[in-house]
N, C-alpha and C positions, 0 to 999 in steps of 0.2 A: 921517409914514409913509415907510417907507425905497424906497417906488419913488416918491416925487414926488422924489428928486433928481438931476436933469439939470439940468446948470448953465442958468439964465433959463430954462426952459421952452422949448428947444430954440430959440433964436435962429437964424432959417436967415438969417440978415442976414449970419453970421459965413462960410458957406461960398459965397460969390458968387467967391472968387478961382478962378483957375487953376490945375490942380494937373499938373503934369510936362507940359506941353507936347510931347510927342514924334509929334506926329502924322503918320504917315507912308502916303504909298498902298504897297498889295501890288503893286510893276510889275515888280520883279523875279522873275528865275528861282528856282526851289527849286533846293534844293543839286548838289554835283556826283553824278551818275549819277539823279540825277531822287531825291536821296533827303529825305525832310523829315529835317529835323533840328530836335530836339526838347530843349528845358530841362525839367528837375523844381524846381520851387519850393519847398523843403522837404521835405528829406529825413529825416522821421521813421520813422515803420514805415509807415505808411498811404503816402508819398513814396517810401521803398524800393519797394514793392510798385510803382509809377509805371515806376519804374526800369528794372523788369524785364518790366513789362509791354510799355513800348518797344521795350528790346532785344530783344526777342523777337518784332517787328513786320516782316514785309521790307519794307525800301524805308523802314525809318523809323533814324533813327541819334541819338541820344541823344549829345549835344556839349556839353550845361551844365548843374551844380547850383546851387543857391543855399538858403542856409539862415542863418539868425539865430545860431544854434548850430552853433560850428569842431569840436565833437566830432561833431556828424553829417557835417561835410564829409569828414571822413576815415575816417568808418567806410566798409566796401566797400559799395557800392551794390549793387543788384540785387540778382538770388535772390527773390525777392517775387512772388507772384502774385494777383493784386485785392488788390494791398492787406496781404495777410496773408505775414507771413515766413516763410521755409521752403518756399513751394511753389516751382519750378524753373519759371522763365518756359519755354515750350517753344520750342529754337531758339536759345537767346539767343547776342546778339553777344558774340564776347571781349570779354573788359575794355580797356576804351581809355582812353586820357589824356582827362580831362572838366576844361573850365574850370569856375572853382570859384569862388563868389560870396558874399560875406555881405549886401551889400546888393542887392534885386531893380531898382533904378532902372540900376543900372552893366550889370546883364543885358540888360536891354530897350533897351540901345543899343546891343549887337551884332548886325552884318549877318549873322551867322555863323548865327542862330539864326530860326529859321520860324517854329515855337509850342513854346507851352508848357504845360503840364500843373502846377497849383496843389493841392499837400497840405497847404496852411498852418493853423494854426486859423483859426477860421471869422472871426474880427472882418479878418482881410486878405483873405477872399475876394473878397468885390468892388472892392476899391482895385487889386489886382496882376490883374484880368481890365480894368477900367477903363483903367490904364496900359500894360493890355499891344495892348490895342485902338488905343489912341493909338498905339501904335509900328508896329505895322502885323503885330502877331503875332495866331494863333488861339489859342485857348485852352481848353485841358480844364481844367474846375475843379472841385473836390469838393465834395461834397455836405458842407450844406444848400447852395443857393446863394448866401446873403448872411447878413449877422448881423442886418441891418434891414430891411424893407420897401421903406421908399425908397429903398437903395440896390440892391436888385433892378432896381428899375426903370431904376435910371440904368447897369444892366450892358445890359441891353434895348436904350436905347439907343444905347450907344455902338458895340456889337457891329451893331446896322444902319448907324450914320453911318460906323462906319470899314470895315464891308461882312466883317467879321469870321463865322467859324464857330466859338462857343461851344457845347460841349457840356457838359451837368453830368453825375456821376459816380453818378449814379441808375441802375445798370445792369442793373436789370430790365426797364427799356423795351427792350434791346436779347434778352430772353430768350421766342425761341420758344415756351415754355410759356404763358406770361401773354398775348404776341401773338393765341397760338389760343386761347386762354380765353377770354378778353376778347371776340373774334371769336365765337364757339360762343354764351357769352350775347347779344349784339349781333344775333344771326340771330334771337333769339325761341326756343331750343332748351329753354329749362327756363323760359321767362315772363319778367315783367316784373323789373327790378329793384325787392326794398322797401326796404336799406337796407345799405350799406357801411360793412365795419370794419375799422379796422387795430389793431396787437396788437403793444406791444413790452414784453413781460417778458423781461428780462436784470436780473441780479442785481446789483447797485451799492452793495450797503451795503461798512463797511467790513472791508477785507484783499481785497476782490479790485478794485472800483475806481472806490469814493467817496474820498473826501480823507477822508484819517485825521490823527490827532494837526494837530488846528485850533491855534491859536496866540493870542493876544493881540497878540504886535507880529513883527515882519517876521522872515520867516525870508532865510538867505543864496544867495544867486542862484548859479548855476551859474559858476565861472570863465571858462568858453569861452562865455560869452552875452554877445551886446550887446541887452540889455535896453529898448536906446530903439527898436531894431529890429526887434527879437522886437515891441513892443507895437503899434510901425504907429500906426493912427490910432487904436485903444483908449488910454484910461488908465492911465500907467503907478504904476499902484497896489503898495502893497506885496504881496509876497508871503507869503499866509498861509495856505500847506500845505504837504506835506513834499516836493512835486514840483513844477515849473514843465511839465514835459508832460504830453499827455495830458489831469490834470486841469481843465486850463480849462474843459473842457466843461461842468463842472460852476460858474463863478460866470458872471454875467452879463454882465460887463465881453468878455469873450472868448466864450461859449460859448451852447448855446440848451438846455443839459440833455439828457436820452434823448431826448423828442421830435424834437431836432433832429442828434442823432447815426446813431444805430442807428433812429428812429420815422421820420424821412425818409424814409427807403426805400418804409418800409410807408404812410405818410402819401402817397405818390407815388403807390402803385400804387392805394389807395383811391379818389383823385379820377380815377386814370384809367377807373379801373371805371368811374364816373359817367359818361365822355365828353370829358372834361378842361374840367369847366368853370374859370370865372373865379373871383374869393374871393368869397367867401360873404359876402351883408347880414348874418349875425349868428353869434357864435361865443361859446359860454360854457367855463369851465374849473374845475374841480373838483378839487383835489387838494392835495397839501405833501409838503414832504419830512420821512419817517419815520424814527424808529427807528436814525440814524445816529450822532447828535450831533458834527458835522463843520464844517468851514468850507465846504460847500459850499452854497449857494444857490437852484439849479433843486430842482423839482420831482424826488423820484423814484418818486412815485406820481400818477399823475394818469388824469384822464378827459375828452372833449372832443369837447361837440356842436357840429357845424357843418351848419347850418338850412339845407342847400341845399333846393330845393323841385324834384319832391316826393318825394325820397330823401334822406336826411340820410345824413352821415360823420358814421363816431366811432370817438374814439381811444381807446386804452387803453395807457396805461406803468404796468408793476410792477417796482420794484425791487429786492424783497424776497424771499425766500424763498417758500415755499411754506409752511414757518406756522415760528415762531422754532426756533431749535435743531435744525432739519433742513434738510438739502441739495434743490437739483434747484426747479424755479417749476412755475408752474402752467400750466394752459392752455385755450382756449377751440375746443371739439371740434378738437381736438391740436393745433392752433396756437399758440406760444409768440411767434414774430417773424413776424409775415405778413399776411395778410388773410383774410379772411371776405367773402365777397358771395353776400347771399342773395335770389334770387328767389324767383318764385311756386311754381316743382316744384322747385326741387333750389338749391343753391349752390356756389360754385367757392371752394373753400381751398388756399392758396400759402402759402411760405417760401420759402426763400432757393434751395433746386434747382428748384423751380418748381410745381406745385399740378397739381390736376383737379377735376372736377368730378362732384359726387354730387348724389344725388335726397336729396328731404327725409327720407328711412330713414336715409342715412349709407353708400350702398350707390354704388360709385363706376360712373360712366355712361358718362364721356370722359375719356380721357389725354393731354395734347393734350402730354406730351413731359415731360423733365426738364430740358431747357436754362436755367441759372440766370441768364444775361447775358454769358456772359463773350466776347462778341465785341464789345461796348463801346466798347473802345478802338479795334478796327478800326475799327466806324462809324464816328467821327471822322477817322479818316483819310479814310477813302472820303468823306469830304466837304468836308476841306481840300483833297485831289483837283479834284472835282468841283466845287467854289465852291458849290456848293447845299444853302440852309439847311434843305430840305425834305429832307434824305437824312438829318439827324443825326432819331435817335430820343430824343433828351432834348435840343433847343434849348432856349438860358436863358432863356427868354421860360415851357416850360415848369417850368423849374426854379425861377423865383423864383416863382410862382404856387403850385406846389407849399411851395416855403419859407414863403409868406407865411401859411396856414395856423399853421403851425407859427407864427411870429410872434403871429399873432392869438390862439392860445391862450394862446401866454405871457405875454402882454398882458393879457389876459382874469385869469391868474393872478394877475400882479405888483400889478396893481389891486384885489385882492380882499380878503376881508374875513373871518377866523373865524365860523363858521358849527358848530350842532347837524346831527347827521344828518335831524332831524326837519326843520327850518329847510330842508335841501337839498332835500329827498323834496317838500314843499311847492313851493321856487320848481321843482323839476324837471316838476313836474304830470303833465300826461296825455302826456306821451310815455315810452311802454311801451320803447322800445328804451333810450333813455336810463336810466333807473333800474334795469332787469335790471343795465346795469355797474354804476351807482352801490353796488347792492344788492350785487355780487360782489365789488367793492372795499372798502365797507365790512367783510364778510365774510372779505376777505385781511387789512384791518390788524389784525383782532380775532386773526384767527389766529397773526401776531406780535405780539399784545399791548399793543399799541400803545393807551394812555390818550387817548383823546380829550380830557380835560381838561387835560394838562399837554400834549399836541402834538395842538391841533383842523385841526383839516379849511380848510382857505379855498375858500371860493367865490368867484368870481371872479363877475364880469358878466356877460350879456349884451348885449356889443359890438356898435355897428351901425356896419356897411361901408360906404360907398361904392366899387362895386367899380371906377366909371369914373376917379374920383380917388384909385383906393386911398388913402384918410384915410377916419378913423373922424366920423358923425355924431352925434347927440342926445345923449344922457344918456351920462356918463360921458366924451364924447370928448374934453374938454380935456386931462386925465389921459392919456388912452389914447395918442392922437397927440403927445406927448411918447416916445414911445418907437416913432415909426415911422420917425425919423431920430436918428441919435444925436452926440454933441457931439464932432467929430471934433478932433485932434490935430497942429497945424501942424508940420510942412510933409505930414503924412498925409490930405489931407483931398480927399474927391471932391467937386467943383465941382456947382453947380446946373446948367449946361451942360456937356456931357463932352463 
């Protein structure tokens, strides 16, 4: 079975060394005029958007890029707002001369630089927040916050030992709306919480942005790429799709699937509903990827309970259409990318500008704002400021928590086993929240057509957590925790002591 291959069953014997020694205290002054100055760590689209989000910051000065890839170093930076290209940071700084980097070790030894801000794919997220912690930088890092589990944990604590302000790029937590929702249900205004959902239908089949034209042997790498750099501490596997960006997300070596691209978000704001607990003793997964026939490997349909007591989380990725040969997805009382939380008189539904809250009619109660996050990136500031970890609204302590979900489900996937729908309906039993998705998902693939018998269903396990050791117990866990640290890539590799 192709997820038992991690070389020896994750030897953690191999990562006992040291990796970049750079450790330094924060005793110095910030820059001249009291300004942070700030590096982007990959400057792709999502690293543009970084760019511009900076310059657009007062008191904050943007002085280095760094990317794997010399055609992003020299396209024009900035212009980007969250992320997305084309919005006009407001305010932005003129364009200044910015030292220019391909590797991030040669960055994180300039005294020139404060923090930095990471849009790398996700397999470098926690090695270049790891090392930048040792140098004595903070660090804004993009969502999800790690590609592994255990390597969440060891961003937690290096970010306390070197006394670091990590913020993850979950920028709902910083969105007024969600704040007073959150709050409004929290006071007992519509009842108890029964159960929290989050919802990421975005379309990923192929021509808009699954891996199309799959391959048999390696396709040719970009000229302007140093490919042993791009890959960091992942595998540097061949390439077999028609892009090296972007689609990563989509194989496992680099990426965590929808769940952990665009579903983070919503998978964020679902557990915060809850309260923000710790991971869950047990998390099952349901789903495959449809209807594509691509090189790609996550999930782009999926579903996922996570047994918190006594409100369950569940997720829900659709990747597909709303039924073959027609445009536009589906949605769950009009929620496409967001959440659901439903209590006892009413529930609160959010997207990306920000939600309210209606009674069980559908009949809206409270407005608590449209603010979508987008002061975010201030927060962080105002806490590299301030040295206080209590001021940031997304610390990685809860970003990897929130990731690790995400992990556990994919886990729960990559473990699993073709399965009938009847087979599923059965192990699902008597939880009613659970099976209405099962039931609505079955019911979307049918809609694209999708043959159960030549593309079945996997069901995955039901994982049991230890949330004190995050590692997986009983049945199944030898498998499972095979895939809670992964076989990292010398000289890329995060130390069992950071």
């Amino acid at each position: 079975m192709s997820s038992l291959n991690r070389r020896d069953f994750l030897k953690t014997s191999m990562y006992a060394g040291a990796a970049f020694a750079m450790a330094a205290p924060y005793s110095r002054a910030i820059g001249a005029n009291n300004d942070i100055r700030m590096a982007v760590v990959g400057t792709g689209q999502q690293g543009s958007g970084h760019c511009g989000q900076w310059s657009g910051l007062q008191g904050v000065r943007l002085v280095a890029i760094c990317d794997a890839d010399e055609s992003h170093l020299n396209i024009r930076v900035g212009g980007g707002g969250g992320g997305r290209r084309g919005q006009a940071a407001p305010e932005a700084q003129p364009q200044q001369e910015l030292q220019k980097f391909t590797d991030v070790r040669k960055l994180l030894e300039s005294k020139e630089i404060d923090a930095i801000s990471t849009a790398t794919p996700n397999h470098w997220h926690a090695l270049v927040t790891v090392w930048a912690c040792q140098a004595g930088k903070d660090v804004y890092v993009e969502k999800p916050a790690c590609h592994e589990i255990w390597e969440g944990r060891k961003m937690v604590e290096a970010a306390r030992k070197y006394n670091r302000i990590v913020q993850v790029g979950t920028q709902r937590r910083s969105s007024g709306s969600y704040i007073n929702g959150y709050k409004y249900i929290k006071e007992g205004n519509i009842g108890a919480i029964k159960w929290s959902r989050g919802f990421c239908y975005k379309e990923r089949g192929p021509g808009t942005n699954g891996i199309v034209n799959a391959t048999n042997g390696p396709n040719p790498l970009p000229p302007t790429i140093n490919y042993d750099l791009w890959c960091g501490p992942a595998e540097m596997q061949p390439l077999r799709r028609r892009e090296l960006h972007y689609k990563w997300h989509w194989v496992w070596n680099t990426g965590c699937g929808d769940i952990g691209n665009q579903g983070i978000h919503e998978m964020d704001e679902a557990r915060w509903a809850l309260g923000d607990p710790g991971l869950p003793e047990r998390v099952i997964s349901i789903g495959g990827r449809f209807g594509v026939n691509d090189a790609g490997e996550t999930a782009n349909t999926q579903i996922v309970f996570c047994d918190y007591k006594p409100v369950p989380l569940i997720f829900e990725v659709q990747g597909l259409p709303v039924a073959k040969g027609q445009r536009g997805l589906g949605n769950y009382r009009g929620i496409r990318v967001g959440v659901v939380i439903q209590c006892e008189n009413g529930y609160f539904a959010g997207g990306e500008g920000g939600g309210s809250i209606y009674d069980n009619d559908g009949n809206r109660i409270y407005n608590p704002g449209s603010d979508g996050g987008g002061s975010h990136y201030a927060n962080f500031i105002d806490a590299v400021r301030s040295r206080k970890v209590e001021d940031l609204t997304a610390d990685i302590e809860i970003g990897h928590k929130s990731a690790g979900l995400v992990h556990m489900a994919n886990i729960s996937h990559r473990i699993g086993k073709s399965a009938s729908v009847e087979e599923i309906r059965n192990t699902i039993g008597d939880k009613p929240e659970f099976l209405d998705s099962f039931n609505r998902m079955v019911e979307h693939l049918k809609a694209n057509e999708i043959d159960f018998d030549k593309e079945p269903i996997t069901l995955g396990p039901m994982v049991t957590m230890d949330p004190k050791t995050e590692k997986f117990t009983g049945d199944y866990s030898e498998m499972a925790n095979m895939f809670i640290k992964r076989n990292y890539r010398e000289p890329f590799v995060i130390p069992d002591a950071v």
